[in-house]
C-alpha positions as CSV (number, residue, x, y, z in Angstrom):
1,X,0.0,0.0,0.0
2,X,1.1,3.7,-0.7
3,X,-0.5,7.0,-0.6
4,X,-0.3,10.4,-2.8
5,X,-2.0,11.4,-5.7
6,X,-3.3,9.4,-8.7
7,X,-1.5,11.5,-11.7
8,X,1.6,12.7,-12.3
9,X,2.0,16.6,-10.6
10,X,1.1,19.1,-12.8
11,X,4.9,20.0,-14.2
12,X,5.7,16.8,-14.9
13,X,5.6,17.9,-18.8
14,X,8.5,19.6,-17.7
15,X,10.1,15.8,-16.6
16,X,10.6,13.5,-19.7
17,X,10.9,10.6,-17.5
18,X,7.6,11.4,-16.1
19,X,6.1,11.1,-19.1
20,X,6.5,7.5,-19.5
21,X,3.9,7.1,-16.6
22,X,1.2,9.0,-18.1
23,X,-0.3,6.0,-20.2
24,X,0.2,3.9,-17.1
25,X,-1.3,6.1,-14.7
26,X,-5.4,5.5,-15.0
27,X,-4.7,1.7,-14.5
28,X,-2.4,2.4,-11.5
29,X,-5.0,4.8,-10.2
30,X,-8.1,2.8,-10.1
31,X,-6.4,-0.1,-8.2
32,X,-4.7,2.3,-6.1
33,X,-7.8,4.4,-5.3
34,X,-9.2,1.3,-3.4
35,X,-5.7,0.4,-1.8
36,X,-4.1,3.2,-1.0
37,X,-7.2,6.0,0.7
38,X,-7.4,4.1,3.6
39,X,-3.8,3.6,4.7
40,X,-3.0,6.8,6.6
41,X,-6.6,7.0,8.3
42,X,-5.8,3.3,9.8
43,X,-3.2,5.0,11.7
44,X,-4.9,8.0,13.0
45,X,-6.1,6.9,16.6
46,X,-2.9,6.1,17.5
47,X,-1.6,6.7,21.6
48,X,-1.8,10.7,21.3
49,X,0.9,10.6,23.9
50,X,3.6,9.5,21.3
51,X,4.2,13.0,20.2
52,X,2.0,13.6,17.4
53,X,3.0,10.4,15.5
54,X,-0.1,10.0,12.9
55,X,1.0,6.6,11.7
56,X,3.9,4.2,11.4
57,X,6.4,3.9,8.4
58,X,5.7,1.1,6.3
59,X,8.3,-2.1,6.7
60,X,8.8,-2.2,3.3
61,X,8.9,-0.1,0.0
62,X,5.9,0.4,-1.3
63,X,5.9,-1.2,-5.2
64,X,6.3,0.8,-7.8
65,X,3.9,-0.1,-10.4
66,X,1.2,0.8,-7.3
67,X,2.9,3.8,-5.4
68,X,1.3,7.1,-6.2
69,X,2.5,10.9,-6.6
70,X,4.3,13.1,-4.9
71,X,2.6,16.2,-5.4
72,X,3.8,19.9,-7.1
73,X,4.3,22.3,-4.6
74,X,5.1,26.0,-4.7
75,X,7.8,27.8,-2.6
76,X,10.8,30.4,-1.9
77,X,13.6,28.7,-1.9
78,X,16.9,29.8,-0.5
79,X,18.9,29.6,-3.4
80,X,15.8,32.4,-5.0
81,X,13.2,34.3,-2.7
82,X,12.4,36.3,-5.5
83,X,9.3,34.3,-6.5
84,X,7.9,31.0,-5.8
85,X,9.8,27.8,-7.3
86,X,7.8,24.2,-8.2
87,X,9.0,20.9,-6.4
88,X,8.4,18.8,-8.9
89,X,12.0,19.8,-11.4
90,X,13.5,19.3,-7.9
91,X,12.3,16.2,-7.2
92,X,12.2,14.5,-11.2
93,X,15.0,12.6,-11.7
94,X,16.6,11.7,-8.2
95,X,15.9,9.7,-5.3
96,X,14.6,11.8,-2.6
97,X,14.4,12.2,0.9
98,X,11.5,14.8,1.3
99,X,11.1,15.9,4.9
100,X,8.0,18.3,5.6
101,X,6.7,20.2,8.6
102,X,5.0,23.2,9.7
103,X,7.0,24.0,12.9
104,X,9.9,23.9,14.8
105,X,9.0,20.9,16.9
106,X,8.4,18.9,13.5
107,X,12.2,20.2,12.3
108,X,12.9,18.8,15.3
109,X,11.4,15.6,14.5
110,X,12.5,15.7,11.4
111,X,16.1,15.1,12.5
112,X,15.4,12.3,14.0
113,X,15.2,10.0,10.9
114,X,17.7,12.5,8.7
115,X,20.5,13.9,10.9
116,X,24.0,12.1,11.0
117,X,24.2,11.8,14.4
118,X,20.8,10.5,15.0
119,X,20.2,8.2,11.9
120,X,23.7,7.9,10.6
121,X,22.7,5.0,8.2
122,X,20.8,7.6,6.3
123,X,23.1,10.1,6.2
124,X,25.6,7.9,4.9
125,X,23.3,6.6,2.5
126,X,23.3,9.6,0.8
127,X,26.5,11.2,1.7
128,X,28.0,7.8,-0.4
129,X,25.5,8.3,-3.2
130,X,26.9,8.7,-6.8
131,X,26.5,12.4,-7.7
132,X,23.1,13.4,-9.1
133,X,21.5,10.1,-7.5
134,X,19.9,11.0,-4.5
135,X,19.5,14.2,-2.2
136,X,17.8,15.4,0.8
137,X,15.0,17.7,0.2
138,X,13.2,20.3,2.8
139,X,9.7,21.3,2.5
140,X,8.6,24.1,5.5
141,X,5.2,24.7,5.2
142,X,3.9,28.1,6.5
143,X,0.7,29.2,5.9
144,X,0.4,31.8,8.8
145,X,1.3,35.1,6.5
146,X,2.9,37.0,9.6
147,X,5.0,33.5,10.5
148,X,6.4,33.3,7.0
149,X,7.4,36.6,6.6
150,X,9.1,36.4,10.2
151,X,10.9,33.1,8.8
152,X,11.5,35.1,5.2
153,X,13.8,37.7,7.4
154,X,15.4,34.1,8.8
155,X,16.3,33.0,5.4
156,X,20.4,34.7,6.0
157,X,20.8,32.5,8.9
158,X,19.2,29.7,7.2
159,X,21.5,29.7,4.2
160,X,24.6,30.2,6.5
161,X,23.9,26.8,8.5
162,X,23.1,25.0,5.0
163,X,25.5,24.4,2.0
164,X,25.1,27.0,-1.1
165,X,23.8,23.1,-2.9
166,X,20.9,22.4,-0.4
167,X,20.2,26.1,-0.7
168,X,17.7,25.1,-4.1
169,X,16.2,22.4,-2.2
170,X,14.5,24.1,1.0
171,X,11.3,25.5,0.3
172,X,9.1,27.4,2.2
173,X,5.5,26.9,0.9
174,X,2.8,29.5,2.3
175,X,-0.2,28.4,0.4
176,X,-1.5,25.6,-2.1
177,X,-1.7,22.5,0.3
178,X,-4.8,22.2,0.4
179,X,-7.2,19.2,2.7
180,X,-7.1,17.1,-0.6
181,X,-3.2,17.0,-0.8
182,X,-3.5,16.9,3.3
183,X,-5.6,13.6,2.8
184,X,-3.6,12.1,0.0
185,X,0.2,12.2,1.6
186,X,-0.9,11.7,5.5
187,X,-0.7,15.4,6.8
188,X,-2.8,15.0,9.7
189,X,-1.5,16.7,12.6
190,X,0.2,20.0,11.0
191,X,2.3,20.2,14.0
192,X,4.5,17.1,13.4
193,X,7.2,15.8,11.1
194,X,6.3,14.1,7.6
195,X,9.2,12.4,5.9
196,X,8.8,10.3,2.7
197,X,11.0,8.3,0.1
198,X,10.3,9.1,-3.4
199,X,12.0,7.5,-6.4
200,X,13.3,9.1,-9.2
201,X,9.5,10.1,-11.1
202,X,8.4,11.3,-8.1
203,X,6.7,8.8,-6.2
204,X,5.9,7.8,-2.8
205,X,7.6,4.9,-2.1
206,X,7.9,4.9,1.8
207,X,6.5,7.1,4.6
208,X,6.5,8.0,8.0
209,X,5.4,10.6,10.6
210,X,6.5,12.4,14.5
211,X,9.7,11.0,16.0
212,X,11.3,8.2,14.2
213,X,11.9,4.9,16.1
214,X,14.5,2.0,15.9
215,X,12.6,0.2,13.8
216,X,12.2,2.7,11.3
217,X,14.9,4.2,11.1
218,X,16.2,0.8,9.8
219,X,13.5,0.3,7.2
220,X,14.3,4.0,6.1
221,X,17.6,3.2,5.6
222,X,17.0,0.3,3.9
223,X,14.1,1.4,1.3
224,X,16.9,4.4,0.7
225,X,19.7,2.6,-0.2
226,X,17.1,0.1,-2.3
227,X,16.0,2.7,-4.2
228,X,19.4,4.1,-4.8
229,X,20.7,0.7,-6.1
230,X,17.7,0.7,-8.4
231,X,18.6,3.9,-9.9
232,X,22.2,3.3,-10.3
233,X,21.3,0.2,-12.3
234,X,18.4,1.8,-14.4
235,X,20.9,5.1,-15.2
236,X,23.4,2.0,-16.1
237,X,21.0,0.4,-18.3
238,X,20.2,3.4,-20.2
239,X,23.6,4.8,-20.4
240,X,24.6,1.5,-21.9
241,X,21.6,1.6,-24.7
242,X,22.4,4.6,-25.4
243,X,25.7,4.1,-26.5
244,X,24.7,1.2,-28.3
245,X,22.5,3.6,-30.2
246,X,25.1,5.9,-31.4
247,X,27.3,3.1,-32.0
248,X,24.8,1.2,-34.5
249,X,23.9,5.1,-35.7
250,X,27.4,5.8,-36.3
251,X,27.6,2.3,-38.3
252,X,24.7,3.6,-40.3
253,X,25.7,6.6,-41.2
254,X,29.4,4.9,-42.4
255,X,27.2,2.8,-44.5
256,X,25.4,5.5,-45.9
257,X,28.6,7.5,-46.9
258,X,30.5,4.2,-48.6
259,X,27.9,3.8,-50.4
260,X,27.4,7.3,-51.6
């Protein structure tokens, strides 16, 4: 089981690799309608003592030919707080680690399955990542117009604790998640931490929620590095047809000019 949306997000015609899914996408959708809605909800009476935690990570990747969508968001990002930036180039084309939240308890939380210190197996994960494989994305939602324009005067200190390369991949989003995109990735409880796996066309693979624990902190680890062998091996694979297809268009046109 998964969650997200049914379709690709709405830049994906920017994405060429997204593309690929678009005939796919209905079929996936209708079995995944039925599968995937109630997956988060099972999780919602959990203890409310636990901190906020909405639900538990899933064990296992969720497969891909049933995972849904990551959806397009719109932010500032550090790197340009001129206007607002799209996830979705971001994410297209890379494994991700997306972490969301709306406070700084859920940053908070959000360490827990991301820092080095506190989940090293991820941060090595992607520390030891061939460039351009995977990355670590930040997504602080803000939606209070006085709180984001307080955390817009923060954005100097913000880029000095982050390197100038993460600075394109925090965003701060202050409107357009709305209680359909709330249902569809698991954003119950606004105050927590939301972290998710997405594969390289953007979707949902693995999830979880509040504080991480031992036991997921090993399944995120896992599902990372799974997904990041999976891309190494597809990138592989088409690097390797594609040289065969210059090679045999290269024979072709030799062919051509003998002949001529």
């Amino acid at each position: 089981m998964g969650a997200g949306a049914s379709s690709p997000p709405v830049t994906c015609l920017s994405c060429p690799r997204l593309l690929t899914y678009l005939l796919l996408a209905p079929r996936a959708a209708f079995r995944a309608k039925t599968l995937f809605t109630p997956y988060f909800r099972s999780f919602t009476n959990i203890d409310p003592t636990y901190r906020g935690k909405t639900f538990v990570a899933n064990p296992r990747l969720f497969r891909s030919d049933l995972a849904l969508y990551f959806p397009n968001l719109q932010g500032l990002t550090l790197a340009d707080a001129s206007a607002p930036q799209d996830t979705t180039p971001v994410l297209c084309g890379r494994v991700s680690v997306v972490t969301l939240y709306s406070s700084r308890w859920g940053e908070e939380q959000a360490q827990t399955w991301v820092d080095g210190q506190q989940n090293p197996r991820v941060e090595q994960a992607l520390r030891e990542a061939p460039e351009g494989v995977a990355q670590k994305v930040d997504i602080n939602v803000e939606e209070n117009p006085l709180k984001a324009g307080i955390l817009k005067l923060f954005f100097f200190n913000l880029r000095r604790q982050r390197p100038v390369e993460e600075h394109g991949r925090y965003f701060v989003v202050r409107r357009g998640v709305s209680h359909s995109i709330r249902e569809t990735i698991g954003l119950v409880n606004e105050k927590v931490c939301y972290v998710y796996l997405l594969d390289r066309n953007c979707k949902i693979r693995w999830a979880g929620s509040g504080d991480a624990t031992p036991e997921e902190k090993e399944s995120m680890a896992k599902g990372l590095r799974k997904l990041i062998y999976e891309a190494q091996s597809r990138n592989g694979a088409e690097s390797a047809e594609q040289v065969l297809k210059e090679d045999l268009e290269g024979r072709a046109a030799a062919a051509a000019a003998a002949t001529s």
